[in-house]
VMD Tcl script that builds the backbone (N, CA, C; Angstrom):
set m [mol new atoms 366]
animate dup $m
set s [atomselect $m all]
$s set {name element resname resid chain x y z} {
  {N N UNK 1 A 30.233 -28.557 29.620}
  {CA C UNK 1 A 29.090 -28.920 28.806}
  {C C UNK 1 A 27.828 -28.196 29.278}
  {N N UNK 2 A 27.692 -28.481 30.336}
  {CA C UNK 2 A 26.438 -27.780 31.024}
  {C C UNK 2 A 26.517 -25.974 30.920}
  {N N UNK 3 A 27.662 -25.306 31.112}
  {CA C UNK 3 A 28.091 -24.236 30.974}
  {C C UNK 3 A 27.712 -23.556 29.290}
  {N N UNK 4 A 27.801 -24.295 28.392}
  {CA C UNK 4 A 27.748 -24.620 27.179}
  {C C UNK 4 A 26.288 -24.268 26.680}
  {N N UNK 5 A 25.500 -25.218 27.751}
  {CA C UNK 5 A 23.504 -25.462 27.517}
  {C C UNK 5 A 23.293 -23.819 27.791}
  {N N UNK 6 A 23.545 -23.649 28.857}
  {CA C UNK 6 A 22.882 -22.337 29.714}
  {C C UNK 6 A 23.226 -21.290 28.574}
  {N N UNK 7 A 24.750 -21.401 28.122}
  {CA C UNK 7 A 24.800 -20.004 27.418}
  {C C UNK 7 A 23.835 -19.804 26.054}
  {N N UNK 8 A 23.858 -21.044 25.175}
  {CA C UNK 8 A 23.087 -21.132 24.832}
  {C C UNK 8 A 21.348 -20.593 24.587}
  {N N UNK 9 A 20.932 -21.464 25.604}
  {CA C UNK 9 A 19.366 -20.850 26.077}
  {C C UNK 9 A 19.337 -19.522 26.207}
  {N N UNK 10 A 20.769 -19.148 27.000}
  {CA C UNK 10 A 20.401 -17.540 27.113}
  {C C UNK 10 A 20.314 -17.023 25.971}
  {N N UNK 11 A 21.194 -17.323 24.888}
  {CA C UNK 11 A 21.235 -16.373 23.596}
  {C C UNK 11 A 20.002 -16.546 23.017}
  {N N UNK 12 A 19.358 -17.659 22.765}
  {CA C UNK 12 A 18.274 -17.759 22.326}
  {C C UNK 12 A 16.769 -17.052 23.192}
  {N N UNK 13 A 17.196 -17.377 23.802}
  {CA C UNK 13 A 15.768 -16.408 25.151}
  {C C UNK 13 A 15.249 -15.325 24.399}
  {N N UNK 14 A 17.367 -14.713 24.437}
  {CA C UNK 14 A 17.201 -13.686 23.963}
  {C C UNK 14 A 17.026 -13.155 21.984}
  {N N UNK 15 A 17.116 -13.726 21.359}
  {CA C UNK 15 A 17.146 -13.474 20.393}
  {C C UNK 15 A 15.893 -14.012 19.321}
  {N N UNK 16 A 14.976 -14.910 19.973}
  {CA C UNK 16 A 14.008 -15.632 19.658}
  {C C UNK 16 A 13.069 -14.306 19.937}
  {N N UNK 17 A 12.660 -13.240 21.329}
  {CA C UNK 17 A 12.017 -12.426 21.087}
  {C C UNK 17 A 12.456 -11.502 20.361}
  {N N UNK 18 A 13.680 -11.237 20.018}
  {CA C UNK 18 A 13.942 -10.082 19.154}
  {C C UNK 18 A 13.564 -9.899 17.769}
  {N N UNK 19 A 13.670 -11.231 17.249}
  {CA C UNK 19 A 13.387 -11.609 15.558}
  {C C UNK 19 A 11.688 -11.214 15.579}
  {N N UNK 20 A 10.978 -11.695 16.378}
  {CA C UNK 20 A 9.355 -11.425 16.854}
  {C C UNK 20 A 9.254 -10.369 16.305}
  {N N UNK 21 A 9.837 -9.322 17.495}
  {CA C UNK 21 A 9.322 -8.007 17.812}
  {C C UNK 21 A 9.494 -7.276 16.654}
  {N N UNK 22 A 11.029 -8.016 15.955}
  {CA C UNK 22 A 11.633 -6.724 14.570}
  {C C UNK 22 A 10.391 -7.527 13.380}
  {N N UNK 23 A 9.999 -8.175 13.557}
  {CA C UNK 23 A 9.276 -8.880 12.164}
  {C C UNK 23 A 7.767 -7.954 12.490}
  {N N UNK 24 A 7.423 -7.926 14.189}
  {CA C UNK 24 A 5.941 -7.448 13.964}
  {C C UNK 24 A 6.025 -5.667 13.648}
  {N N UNK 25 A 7.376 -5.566 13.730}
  {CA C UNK 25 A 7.342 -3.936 13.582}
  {C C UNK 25 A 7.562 -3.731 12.071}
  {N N UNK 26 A 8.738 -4.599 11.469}
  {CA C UNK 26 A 8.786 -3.992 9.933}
  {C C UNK 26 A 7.283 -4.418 9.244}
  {N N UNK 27 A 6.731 -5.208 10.092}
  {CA C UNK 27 A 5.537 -5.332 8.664}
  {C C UNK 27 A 4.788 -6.467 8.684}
  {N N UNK 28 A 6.048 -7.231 8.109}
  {CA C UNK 28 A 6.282 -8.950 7.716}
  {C C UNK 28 A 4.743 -9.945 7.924}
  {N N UNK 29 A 4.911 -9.426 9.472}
  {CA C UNK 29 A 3.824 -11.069 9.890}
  {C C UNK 29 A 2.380 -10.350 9.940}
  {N N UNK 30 A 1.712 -10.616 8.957}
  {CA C UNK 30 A 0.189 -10.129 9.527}
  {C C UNK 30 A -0.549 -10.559 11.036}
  {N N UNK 31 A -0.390 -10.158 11.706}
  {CA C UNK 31 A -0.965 -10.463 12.812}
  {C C UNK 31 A -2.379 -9.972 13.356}
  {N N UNK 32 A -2.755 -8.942 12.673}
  {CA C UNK 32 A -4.259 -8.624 12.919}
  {C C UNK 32 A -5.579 -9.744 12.183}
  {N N UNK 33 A -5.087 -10.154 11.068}
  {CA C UNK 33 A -6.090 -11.705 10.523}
  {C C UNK 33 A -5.922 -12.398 11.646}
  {N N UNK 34 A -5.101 -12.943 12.182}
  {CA C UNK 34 A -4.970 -14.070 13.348}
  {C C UNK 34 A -5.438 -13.739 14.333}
  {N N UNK 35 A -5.404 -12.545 15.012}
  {CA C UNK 35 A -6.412 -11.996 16.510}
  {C C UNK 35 A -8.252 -12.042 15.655}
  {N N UNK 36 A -8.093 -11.876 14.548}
  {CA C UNK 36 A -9.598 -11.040 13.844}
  {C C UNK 36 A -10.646 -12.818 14.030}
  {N N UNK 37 A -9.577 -13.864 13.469}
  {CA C UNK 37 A -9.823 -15.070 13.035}
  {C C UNK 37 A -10.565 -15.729 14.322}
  {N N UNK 38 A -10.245 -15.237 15.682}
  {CA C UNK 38 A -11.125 -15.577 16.775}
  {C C UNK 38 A -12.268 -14.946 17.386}
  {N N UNK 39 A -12.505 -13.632 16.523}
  {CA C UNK 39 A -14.029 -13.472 16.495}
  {C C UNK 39 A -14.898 -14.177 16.060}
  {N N UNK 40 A -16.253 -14.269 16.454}
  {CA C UNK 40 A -17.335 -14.708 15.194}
  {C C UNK 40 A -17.770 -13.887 14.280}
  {N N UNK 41 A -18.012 -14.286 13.008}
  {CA C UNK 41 A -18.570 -13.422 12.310}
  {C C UNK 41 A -19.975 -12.753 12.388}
  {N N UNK 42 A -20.041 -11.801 11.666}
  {CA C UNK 42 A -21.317 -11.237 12.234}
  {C C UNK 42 A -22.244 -11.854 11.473}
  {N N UNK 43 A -23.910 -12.253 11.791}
  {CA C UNK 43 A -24.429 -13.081 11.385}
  {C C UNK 43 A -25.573 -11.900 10.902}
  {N N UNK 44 A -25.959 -11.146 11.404}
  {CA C UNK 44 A -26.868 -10.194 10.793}
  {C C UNK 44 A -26.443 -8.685 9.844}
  {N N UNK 45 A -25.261 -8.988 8.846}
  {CA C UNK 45 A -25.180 -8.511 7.995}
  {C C UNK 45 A -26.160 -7.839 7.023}
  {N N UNK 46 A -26.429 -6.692 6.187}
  {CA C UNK 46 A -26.977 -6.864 5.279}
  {C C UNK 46 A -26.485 -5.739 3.973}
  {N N UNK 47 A -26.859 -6.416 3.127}
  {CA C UNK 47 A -26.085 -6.154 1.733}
  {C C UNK 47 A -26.393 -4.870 1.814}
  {N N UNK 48 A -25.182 -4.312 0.631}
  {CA C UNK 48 A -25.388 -2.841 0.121}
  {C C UNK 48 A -26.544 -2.555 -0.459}
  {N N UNK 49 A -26.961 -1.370 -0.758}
  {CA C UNK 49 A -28.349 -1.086 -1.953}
  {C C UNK 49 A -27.504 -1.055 -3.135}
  {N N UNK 50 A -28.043 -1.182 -3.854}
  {CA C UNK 50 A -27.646 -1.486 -4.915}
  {C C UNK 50 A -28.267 -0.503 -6.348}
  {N N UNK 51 A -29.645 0.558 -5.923}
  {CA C UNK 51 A -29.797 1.067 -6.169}
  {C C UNK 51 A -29.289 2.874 -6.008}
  {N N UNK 52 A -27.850 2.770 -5.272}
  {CA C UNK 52 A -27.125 3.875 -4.961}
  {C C UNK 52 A -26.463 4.758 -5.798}
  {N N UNK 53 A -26.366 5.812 -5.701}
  {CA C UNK 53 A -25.640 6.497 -7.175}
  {C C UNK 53 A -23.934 6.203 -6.648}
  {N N UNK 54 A -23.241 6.291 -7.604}
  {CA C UNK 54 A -22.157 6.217 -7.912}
  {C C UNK 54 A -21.050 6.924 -6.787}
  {N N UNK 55 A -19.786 6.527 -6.871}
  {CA C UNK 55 A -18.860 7.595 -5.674}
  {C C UNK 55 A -18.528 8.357 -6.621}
  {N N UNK 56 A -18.239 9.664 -6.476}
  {CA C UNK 56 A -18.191 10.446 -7.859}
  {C C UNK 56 A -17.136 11.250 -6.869}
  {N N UNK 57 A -15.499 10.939 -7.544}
  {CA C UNK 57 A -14.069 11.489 -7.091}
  {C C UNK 57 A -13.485 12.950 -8.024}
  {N N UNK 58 A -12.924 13.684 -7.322}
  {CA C UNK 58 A -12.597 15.034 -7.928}
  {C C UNK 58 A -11.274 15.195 -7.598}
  {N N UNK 59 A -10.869 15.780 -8.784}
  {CA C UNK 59 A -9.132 15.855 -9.287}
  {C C UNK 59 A -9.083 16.977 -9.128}
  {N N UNK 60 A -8.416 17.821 -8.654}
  {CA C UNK 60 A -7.949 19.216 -8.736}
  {C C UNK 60 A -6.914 19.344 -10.082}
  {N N UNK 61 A -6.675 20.228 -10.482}
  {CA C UNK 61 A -5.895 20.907 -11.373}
  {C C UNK 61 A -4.541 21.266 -11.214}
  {N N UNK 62 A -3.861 20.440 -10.465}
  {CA C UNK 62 A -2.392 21.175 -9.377}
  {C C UNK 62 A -0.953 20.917 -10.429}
  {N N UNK 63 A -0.189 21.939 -10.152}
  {CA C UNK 63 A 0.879 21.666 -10.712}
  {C C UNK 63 A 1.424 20.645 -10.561}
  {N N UNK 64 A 2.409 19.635 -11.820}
  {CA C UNK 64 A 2.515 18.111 -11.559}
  {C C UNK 64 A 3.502 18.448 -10.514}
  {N N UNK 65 A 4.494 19.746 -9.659}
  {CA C UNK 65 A 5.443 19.280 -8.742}
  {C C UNK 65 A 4.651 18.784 -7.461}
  {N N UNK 66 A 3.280 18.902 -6.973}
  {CA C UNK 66 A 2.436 18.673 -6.119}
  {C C UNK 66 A 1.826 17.081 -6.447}
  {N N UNK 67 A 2.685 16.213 -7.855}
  {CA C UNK 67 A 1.865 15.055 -8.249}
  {C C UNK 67 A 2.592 14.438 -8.394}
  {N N UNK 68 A 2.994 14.494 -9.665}
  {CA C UNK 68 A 4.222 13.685 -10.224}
  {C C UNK 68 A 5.304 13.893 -10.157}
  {N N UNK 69 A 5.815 15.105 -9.906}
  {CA C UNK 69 A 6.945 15.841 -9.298}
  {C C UNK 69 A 7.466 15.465 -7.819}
  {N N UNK 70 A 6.528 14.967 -7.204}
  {CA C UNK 70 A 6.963 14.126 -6.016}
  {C C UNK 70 A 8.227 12.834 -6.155}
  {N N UNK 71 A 7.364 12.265 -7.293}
  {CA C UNK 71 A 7.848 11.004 -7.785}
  {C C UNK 71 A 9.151 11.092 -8.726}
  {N N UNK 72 A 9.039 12.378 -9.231}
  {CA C UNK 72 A 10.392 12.408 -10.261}
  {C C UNK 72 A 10.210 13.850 -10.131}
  {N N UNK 73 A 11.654 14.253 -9.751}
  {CA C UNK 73 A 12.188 15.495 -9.438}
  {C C UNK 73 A 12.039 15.821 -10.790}
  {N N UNK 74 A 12.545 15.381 -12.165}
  {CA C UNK 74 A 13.229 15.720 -13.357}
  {C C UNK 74 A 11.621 15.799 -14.490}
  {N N UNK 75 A 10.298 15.813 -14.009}
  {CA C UNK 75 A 9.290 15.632 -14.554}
  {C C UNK 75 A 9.065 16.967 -14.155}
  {N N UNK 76 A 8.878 17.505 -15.917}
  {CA C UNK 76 A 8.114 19.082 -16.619}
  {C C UNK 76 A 7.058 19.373 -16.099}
  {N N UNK 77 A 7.771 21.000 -15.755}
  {CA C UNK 77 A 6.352 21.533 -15.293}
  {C C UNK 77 A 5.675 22.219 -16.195}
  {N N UNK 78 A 5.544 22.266 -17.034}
  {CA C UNK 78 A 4.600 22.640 -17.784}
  {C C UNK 78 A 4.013 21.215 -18.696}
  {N N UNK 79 A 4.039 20.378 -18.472}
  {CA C UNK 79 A 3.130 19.563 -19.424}
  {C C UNK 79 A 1.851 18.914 -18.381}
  {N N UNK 80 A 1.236 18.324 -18.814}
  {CA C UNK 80 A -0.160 17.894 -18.227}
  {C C UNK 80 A -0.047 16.267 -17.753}
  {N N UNK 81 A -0.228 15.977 -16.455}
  {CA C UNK 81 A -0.101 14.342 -16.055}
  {C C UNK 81 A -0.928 13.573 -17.229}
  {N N UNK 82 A -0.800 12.512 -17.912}
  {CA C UNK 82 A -1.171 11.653 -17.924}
  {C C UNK 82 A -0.791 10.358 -17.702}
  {N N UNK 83 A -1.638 9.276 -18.360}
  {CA C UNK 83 A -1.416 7.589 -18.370}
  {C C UNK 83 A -0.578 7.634 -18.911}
  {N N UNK 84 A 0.080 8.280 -20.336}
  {CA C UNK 84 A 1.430 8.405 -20.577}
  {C C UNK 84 A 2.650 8.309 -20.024}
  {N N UNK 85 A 2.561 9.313 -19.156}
  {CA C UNK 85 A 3.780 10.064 -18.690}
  {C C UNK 85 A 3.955 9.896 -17.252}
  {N N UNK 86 A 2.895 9.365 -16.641}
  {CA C UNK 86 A 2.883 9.029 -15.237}
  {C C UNK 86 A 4.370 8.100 -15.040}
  {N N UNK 87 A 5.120 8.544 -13.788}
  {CA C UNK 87 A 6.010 8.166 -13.251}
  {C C UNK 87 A 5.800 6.423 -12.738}
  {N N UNK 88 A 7.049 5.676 -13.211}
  {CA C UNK 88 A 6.558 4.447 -12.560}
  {C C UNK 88 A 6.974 4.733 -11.289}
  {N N UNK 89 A 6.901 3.633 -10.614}
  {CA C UNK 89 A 6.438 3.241 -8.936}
  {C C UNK 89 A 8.261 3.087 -8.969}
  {N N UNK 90 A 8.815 3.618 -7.607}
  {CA C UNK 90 A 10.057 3.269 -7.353}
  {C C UNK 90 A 9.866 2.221 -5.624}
  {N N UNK 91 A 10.004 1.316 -5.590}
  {CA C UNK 91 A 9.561 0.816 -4.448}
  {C C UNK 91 A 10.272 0.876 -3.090}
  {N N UNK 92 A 11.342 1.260 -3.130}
  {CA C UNK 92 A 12.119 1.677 -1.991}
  {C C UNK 92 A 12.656 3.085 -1.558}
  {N N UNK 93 A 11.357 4.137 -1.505}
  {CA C UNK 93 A 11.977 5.462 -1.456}
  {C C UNK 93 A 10.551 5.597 -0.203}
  {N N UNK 94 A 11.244 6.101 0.773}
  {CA C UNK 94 A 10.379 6.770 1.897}
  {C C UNK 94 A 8.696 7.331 1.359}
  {N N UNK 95 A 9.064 8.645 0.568}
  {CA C UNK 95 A 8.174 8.891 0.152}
  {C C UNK 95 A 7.211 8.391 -0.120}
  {N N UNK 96 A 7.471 7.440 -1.526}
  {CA C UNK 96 A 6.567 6.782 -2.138}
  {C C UNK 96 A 6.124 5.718 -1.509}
  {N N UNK 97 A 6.771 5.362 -0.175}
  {CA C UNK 97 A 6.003 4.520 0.883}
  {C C UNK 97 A 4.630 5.394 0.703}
  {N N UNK 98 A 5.023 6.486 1.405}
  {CA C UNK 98 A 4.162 7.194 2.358}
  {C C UNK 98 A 2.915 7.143 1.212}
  {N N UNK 99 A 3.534 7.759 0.535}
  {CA C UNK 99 A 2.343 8.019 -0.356}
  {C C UNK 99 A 1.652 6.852 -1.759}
  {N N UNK 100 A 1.897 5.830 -1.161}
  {CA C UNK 100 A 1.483 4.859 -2.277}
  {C C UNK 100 A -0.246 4.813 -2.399}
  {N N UNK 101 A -0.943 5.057 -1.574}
  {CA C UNK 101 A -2.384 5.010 -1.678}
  {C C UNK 101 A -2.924 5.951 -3.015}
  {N N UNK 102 A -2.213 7.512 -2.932}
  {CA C UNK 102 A -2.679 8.487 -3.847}
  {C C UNK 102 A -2.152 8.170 -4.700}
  {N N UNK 103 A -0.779 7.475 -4.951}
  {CA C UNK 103 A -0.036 7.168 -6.649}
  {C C UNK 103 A -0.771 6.065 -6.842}
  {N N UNK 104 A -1.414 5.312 -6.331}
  {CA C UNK 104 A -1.894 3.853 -7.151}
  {C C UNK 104 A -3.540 4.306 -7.371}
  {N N UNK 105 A -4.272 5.371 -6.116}
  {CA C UNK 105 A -5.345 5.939 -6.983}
  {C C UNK 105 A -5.165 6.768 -8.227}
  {N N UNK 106 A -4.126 7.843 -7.991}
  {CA C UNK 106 A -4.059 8.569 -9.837}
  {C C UNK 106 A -3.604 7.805 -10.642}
  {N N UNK 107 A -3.564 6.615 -10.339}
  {CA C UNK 107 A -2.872 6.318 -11.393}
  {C C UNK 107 A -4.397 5.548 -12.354}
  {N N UNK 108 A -4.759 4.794 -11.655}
  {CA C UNK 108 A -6.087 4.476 -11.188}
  {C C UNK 108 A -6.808 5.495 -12.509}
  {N N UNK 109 A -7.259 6.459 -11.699}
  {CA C UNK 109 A -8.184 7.461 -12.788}
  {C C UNK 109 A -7.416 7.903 -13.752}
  {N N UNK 110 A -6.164 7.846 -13.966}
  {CA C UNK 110 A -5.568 8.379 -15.560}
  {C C UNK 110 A -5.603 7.443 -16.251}
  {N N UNK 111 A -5.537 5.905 -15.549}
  {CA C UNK 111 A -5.994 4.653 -16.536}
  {C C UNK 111 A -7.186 4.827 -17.980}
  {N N UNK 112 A -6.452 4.920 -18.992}
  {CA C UNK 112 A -6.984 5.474 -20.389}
  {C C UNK 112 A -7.395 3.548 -21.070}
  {N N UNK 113 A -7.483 2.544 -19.838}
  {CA C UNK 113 A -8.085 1.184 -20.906}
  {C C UNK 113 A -7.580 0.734 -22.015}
  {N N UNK 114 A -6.089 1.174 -22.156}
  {CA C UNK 114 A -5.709 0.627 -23.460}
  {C C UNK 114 A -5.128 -0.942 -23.825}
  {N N UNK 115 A -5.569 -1.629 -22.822}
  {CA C UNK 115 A -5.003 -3.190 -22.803}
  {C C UNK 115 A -5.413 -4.108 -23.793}
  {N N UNK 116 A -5.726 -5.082 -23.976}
  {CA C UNK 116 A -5.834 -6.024 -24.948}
  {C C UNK 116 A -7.183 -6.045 -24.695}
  {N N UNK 117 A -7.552 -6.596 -23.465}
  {CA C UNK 117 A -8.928 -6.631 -23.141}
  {C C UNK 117 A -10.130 -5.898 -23.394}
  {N N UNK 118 A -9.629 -4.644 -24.225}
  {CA C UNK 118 A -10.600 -3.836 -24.460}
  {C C UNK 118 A -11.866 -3.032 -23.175}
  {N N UNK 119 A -11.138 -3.229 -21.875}
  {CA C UNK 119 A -12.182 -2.775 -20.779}
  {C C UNK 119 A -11.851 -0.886 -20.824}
  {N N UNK 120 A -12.669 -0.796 -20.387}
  {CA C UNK 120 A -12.615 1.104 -20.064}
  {C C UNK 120 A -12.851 1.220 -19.238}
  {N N UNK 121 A -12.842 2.648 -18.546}
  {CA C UNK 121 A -13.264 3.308 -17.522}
  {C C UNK 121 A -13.900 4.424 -17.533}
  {N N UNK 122 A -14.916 4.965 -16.774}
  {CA C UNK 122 A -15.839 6.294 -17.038}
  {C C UNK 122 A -14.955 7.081 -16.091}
}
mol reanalyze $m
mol bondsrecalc $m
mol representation Tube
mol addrep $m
């Protein structure tokens, strides 16, 4: 019985840090809010101006294999990206890990506002 406890504990010792370590590495557990959450906040903040001009972003002209061609091997090179034709999101491909910031910004500025809501974009 006692032989029983020990082996036990050991497996768990061991396997209680392992689940940890693999959870803080794939991703999973946010752990930077929880260290952040025992700072104080900063008390002498002060707002943006508000009288600032605009962020004003620039698209180059690149062949879509440098764009959308990333995303879909089988996407024409000779036609022109748009909100159309933009490749959806495949969520489990290395790549499009890597590069999800620039596909969810172009996608972002090819956004042509055509929803119900009637909102646009300049």
């Amino acid at each position: 019985m006692r032989k029983s406890i020990k082996r036990t504990l050991v497996a768990l010792s061991i396997c209680i840090p392992l689940v940890f370590v693999s959870l803080l590495l794939s991703g999973t557990v946010d752990y930077k809010s929880q260290i952040l959450s025992f700072f104080p906040q900063l008390n002498n903040v002060t707002a943006c101006r508000t009288a600032s001009l605009p962020l004003r972003v620039y698209m180059y002209d690149l062949p879509p294999r440098f764009n959308a061609g990333l995303l879909d091997a089988s996407f024409p090179e000779n036609t022109p990206v748009t909100a159309a034709n933009y490749p959806a999101w495949r969520w489990n491909d290395g790549l499009r890990r890597q590069h999800s910031v620039e596909y969810w910004m172009m996608a972002s500025l090819l956004y042509e506002g055509n929803d119900e809501s009637g909102l646009t974009r300049e």
